[in-house]
C-alpha positions as CSV (number, residue, x, y, z in Angstrom):
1,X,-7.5,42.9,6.7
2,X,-4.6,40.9,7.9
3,X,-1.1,41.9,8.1
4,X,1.4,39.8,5.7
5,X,3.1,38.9,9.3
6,X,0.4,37.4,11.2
7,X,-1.3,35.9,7.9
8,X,-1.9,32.5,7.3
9,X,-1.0,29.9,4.6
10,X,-4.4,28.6,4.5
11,X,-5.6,28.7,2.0
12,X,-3.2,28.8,-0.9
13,X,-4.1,30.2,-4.5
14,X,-4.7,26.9,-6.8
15,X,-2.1,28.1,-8.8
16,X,0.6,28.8,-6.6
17,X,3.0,25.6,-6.8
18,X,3.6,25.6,-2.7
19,X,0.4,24.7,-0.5
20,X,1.9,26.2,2.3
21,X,-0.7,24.7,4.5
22,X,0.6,21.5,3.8
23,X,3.9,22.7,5.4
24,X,2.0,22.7,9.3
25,X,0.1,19.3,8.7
26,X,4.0,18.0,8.0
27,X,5.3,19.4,11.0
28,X,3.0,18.1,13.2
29,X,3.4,14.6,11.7
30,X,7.1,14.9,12.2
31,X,6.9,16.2,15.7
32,X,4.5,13.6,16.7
33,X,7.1,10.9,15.5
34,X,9.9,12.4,17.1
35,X,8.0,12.8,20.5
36,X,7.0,8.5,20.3
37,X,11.0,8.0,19.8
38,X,11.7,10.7,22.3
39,X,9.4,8.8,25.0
40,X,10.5,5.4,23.9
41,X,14.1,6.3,24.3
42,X,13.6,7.5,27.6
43,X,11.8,4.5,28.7
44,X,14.2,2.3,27.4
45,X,12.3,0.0,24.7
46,X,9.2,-0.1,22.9
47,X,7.7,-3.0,25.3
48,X,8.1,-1.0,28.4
49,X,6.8,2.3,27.3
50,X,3.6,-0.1,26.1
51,X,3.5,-1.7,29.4
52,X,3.6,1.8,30.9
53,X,0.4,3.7,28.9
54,X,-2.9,3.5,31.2
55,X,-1.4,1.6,33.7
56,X,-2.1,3.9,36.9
57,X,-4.7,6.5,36.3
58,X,-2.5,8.0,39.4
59,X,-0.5,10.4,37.4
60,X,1.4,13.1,37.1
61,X,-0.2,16.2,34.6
62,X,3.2,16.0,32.5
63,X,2.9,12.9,31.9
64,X,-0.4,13.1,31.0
65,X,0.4,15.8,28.7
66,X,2.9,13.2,27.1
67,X,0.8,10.4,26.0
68,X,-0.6,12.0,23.1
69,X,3.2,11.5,21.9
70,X,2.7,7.8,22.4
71,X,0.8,7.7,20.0
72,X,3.6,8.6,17.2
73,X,2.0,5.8,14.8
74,X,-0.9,8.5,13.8
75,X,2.3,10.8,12.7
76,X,2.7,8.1,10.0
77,X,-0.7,7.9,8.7
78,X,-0.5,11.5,8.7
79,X,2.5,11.5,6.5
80,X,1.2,9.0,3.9
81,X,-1.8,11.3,3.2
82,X,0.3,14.5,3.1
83,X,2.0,12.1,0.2
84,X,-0.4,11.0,-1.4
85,X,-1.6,15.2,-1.7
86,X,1.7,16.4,-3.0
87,X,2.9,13.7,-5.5
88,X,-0.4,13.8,-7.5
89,X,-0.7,18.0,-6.9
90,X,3.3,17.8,-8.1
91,X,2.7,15.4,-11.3
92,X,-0.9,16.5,-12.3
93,X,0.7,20.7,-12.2
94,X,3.7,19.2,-14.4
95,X,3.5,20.3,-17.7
96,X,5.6,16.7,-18.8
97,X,3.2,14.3,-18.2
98,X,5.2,11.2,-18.8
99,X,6.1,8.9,-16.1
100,X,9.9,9.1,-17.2
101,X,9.8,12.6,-15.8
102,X,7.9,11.4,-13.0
103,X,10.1,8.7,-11.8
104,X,13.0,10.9,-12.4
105,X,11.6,13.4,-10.1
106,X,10.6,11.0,-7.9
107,X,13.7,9.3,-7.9
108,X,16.2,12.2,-7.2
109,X,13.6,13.6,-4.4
110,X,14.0,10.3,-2.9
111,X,16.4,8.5,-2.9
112,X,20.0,9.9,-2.8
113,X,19.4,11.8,0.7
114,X,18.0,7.9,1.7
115,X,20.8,6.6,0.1
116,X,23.4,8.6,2.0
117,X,21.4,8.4,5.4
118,X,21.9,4.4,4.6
119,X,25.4,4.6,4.1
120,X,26.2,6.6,7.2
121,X,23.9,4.3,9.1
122,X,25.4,1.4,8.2
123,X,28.8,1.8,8.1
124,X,29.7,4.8,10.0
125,X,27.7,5.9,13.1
126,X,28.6,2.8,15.5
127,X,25.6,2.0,17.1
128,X,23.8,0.8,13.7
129,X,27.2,-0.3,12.1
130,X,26.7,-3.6,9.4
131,X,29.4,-5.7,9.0
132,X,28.5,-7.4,5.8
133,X,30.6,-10.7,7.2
134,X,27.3,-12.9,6.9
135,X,24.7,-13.4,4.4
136,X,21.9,-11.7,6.7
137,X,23.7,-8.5,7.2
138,X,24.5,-8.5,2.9
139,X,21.2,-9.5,3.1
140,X,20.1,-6.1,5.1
141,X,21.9,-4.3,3.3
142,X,20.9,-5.0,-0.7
143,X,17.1,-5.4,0.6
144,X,17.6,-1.8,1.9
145,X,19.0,-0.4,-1.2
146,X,16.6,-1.9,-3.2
147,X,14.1,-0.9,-0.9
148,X,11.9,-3.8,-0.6
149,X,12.8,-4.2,3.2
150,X,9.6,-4.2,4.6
151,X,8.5,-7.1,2.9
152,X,10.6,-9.4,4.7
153,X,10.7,-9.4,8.6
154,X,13.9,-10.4,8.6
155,X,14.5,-6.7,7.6
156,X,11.9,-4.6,8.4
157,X,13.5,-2.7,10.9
158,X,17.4,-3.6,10.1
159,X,19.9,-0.7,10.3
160,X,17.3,2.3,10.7
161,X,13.4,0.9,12.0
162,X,11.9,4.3,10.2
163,X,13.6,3.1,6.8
164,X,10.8,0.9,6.0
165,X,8.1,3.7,5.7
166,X,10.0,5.5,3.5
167,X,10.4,1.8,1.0
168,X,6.4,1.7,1.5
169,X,6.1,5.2,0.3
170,X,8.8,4.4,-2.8
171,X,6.2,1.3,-3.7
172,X,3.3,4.0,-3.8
173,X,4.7,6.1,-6.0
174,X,5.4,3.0,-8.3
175,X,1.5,1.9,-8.2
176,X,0.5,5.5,-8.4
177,X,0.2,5.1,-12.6
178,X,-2.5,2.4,-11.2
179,X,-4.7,4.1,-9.8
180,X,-4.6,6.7,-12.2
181,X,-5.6,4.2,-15.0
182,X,-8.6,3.6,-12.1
183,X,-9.4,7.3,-12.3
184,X,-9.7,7.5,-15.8
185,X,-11.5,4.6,-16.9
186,X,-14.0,4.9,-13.5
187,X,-13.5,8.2,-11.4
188,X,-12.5,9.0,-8.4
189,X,-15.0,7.5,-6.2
190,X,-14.8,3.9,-7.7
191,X,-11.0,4.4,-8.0
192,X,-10.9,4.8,-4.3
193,X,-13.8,2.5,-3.7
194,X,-11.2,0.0,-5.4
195,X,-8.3,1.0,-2.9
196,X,-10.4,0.7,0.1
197,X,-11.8,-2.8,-0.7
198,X,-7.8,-3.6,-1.1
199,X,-6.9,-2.0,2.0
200,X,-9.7,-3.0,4.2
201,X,-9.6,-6.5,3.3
202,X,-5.7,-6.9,4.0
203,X,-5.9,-5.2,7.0
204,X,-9.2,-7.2,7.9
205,X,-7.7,-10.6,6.8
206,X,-4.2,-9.9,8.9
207,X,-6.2,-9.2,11.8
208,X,-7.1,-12.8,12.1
209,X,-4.7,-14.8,10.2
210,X,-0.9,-14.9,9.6
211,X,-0.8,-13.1,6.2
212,X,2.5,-12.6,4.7
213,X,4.7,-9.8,4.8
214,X,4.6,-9.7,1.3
215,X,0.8,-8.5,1.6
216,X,0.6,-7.0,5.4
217,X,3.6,-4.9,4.6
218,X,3.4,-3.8,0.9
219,X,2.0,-0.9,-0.2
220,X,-1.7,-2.1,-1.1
221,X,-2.2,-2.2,2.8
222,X,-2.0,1.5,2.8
223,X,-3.1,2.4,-0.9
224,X,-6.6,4.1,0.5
225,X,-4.9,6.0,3.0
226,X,-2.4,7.6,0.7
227,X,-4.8,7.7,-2.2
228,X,-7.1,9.6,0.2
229,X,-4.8,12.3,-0.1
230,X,-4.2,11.9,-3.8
231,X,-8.4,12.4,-4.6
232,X,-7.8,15.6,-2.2
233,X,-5.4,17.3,-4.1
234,X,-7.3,16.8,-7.6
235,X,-10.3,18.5,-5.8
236,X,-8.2,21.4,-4.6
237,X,-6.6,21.3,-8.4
238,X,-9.7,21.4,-9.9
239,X,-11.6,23.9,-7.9
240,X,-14.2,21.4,-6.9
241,X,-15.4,20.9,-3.4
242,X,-12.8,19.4,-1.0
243,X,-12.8,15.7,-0.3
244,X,-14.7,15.3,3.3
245,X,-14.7,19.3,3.4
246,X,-19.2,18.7,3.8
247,X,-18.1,16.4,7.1
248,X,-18.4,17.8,10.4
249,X,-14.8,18.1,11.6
250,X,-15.2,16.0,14.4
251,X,-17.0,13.2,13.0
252,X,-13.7,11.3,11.9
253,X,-11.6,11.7,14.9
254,X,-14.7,10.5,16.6
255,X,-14.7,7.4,14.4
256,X,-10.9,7.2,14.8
257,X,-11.1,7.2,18.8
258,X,-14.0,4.0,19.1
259,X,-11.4,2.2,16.5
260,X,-8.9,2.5,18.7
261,X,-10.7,1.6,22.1
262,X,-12.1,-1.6,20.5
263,X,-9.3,-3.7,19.8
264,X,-10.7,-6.1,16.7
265,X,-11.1,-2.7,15.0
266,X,-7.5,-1.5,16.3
267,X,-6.3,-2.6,12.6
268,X,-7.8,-0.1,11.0
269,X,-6.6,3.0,13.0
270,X,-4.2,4.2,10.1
271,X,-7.1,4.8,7.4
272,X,-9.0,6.7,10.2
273,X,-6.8,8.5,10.8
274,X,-5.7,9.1,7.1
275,X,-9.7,10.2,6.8
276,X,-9.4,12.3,9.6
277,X,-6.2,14.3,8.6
278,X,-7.9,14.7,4.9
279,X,-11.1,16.3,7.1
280,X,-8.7,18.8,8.9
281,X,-6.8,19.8,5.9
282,X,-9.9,20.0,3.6
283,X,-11.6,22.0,6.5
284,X,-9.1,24.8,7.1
285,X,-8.5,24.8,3.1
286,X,-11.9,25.5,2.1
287,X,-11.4,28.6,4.2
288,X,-10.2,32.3,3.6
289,X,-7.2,33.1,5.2
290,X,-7.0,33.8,8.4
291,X,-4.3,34.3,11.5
292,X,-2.8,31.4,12.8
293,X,-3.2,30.9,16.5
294,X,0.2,31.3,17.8
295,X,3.3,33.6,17.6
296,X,4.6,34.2,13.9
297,X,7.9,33.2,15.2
298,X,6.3,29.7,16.1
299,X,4.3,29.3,12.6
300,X,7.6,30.1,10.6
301,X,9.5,27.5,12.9
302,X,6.8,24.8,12.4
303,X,6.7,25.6,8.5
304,X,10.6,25.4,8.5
305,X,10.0,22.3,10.4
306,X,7.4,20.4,8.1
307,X,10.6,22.0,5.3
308,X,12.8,19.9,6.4
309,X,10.8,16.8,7.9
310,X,12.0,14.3,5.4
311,X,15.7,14.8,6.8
312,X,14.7,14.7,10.4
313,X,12.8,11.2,9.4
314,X,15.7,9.7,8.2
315,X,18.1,10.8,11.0
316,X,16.1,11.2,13.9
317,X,16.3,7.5,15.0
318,X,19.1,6.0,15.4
319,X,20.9,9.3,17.1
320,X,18.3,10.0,19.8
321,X,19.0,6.0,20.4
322,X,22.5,6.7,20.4
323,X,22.4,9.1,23.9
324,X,20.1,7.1,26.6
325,X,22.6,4.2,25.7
326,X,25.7,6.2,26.1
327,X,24.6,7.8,28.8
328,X,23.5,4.2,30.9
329,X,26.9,3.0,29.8
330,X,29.0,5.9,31.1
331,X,26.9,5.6,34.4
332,X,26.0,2.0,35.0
333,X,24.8,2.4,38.8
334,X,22.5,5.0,38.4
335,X,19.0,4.3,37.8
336,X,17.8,6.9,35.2
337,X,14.7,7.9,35.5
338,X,12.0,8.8,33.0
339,X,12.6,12.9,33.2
340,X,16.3,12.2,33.2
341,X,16.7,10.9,30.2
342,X,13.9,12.4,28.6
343,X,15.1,15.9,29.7
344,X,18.7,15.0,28.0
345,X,16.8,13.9,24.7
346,X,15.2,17.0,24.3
347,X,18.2,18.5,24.9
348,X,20.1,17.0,22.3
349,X,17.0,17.3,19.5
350,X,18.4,20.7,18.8
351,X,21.4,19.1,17.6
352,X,19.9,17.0,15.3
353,X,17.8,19.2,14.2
354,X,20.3,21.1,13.1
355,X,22.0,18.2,11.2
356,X,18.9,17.3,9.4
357,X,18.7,21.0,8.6
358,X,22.5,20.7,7.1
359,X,21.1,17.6,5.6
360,X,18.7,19.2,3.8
361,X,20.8,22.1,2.7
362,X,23.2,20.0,1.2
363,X,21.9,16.6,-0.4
364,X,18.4,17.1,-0.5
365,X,18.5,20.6,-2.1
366,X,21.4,19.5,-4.3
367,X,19.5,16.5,-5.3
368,X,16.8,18.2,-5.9
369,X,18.8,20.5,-8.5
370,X,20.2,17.5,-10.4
371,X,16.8,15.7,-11.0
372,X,15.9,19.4,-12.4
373,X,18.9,19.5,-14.7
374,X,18.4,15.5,-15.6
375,X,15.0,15.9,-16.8
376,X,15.9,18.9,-18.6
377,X,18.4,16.8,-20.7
378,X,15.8,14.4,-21.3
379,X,13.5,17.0,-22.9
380,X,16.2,19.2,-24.3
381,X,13.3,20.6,-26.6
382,X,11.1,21.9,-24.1
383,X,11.7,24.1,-20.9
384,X,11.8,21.9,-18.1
385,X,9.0,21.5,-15.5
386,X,8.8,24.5,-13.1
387,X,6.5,23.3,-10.8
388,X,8.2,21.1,-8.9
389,X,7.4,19.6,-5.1
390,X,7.1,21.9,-2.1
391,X,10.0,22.6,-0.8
392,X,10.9,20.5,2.1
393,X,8.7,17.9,1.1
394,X,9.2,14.2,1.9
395,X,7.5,13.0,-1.0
């Protein structure tokens, strides 16, 4: 028998609302985003830390123990099926089936913390600061409100460069009632059959020609990946047998690894890796519980990590940006190196950490609260929904 201390998460009852499995897939997508930033930072731009990867086999075993990290784009893929999971465990537990209550839910999980991490971005912290003096910064600035900024290059990255995964993921929840329709009038497989074509065939098509952001950056480009996670969480709802759980483990990170080496295929990395997360989960969730393989102070800071991921997404950017620049500026004759500046950014992570833990505490908890309360006064009749999303959760 194992102790309550050194227990696992994995598996959760189906009827407990937190999956608290869920919570280390989250922190390792976070942390893998971080550590891309973190490296980027230190090598000064995107370009050069491209330029760098595989370019002298000659190297150092810390920096080979860094360039998984580099790879920070996986942390996305990883964070669209953890989405795609909880917003169709969350609405498909809710005894309000509406989509009123949904998009309320939605909205107030959402969007004020994204709201106020826009305004502080924007026109307090002086490295991103907008000065809405021309009609491409007003421009910025209503297309990032109304999140629709990554269908325009022109904003894509403006003000924050992670804001635009978050509009992507705003755009899935407002197809999601879509692919439901596809799940009731065919099932799951042809619903997802359905996605992938959509997916696969933007992704193939913008691999060869210049296809508009419209349609390389809107939400159908990912719909497969994030519904991946969506057909997971109905088979863990419904007591059927996981999605991918009858797949050797190591089949799609296999898959995943010749994609990336062969670079006509590079374009469809994310859905492979999508697949591949789904494998994981649905392989350690098919499981009994068992002890985690590290300290329990460890797996209760990565849970309270993957808690509060969705804070540290919206933050985490612009202020590790913010030191390497301040620190070149202070000392313009010094030529930083790699483990100079990348020893001061890990450094500073435990300060903002610790903001995007007070940022959780007080505007994504609070928001939380009032979307509870709102959706009570719309059903003033009925008790309002008690299963609600995970805590921490960035969808």
């Amino acid at each position: 028998m194992v102790s309550p201390q050194t227990q696992s998460a994995v598996p959760a009852s189906r009827t407990e609302d937190h999956v608290a499995f869920i919570d280390y897939v989250r922190a390792t997508a976070i942390l893998l985003v971080v550590g891309f930033h973190l490296l980027m930072e230190s090598f000064g731009s995107l370009e050069k830390m491209e330029a760098s990867r595989f370019a002298d086999w000659n190297v150092g075993h810390i920096v080979l123990g860094l360039l998984p990290f580099s790879y920070g784009y996986i942390g996305v893929a990883i964070f669209f099926l953890v989405s795609g999971f909880c917003i169709h465990l969350s609405h498909a537990r809710s005894k309000q089936k509406g989509y009123k209550v949904y998009f309320a839910r939605r909205f107030f999980r959402i969007y004020p913390p994204y709201l106020v991490a826009l305004i502080f971005f924007a026109f307090v912290f002086p490295y991103t600061l907008l000065k809405l003096d021309s009609r491409i910064n007003v421009f910025q600035f209503v297309s990032h409100v109304l999140m629709v900024q990554n269908l325009d290059p022109r904003s894509f990255y403006g003000i924050n460069g992670t804001f635009w995964t978050v509009a992507v993921e705003v755009q899935l929840y407002c197809i999601y009632p879509l692919l439901l329709l596809f799940v009731r009038r065919l099932g799951w497989n042809k619903a997802l059959l359905i996605t992938g074509v959509i997916e696969m065939s933007i992704r193939g098509l913008s691999s060869v020609a210049n296809v508009p952001y419209a349609i390389s950056a809107s939400p159908f480009f990912y719909w497969f990946s994030w519904s991946i996670g969506a057909k997971l969480a109905d088979d863990y709802l419904h007591g059927r047998r996981l999605f991918l759980a009858g797949c050797p483990i190591w089949v799609w990170p296999c898959l995943g690894a010749v994609v990336y080496s062969v670079k006509p295929l590079f374009v469809f990395l994310f859905p492979c890796v999508s697949l591949s997360t789904a494998a994981i989960v649905a392989y350690f969730m098919s499981r009994p519980a068992a002890r985690m393989p590290m300290p329990q102070f460890l797996c209760n800071a990565l849970r309270q990590t993957g808690a509060i991921s969705y804070s540290i997404y919206l933050l985490h950017g612009p202020l590790l940006a913010f030191l390497p620049k301040t620190i070149r500026a202070a000392f313009p004759a010094h030529d930083f190196s790699l483990f100079e500046i990348g020893g001061c950014l890990l450094l500073f992570c435990v300060p903002v950490f610790v903001i995007s833990w007070l940022s959780y505490r007080f505007v994504e908890l609070p928001s939380i609260g009032l979307g509870k309360w709102v959706i009570k006064k719309m059903s003033p009749s009925r008790q309002a929904p008690v299963l609600a999303m995970p805590d921490g959760a960035a969808d």
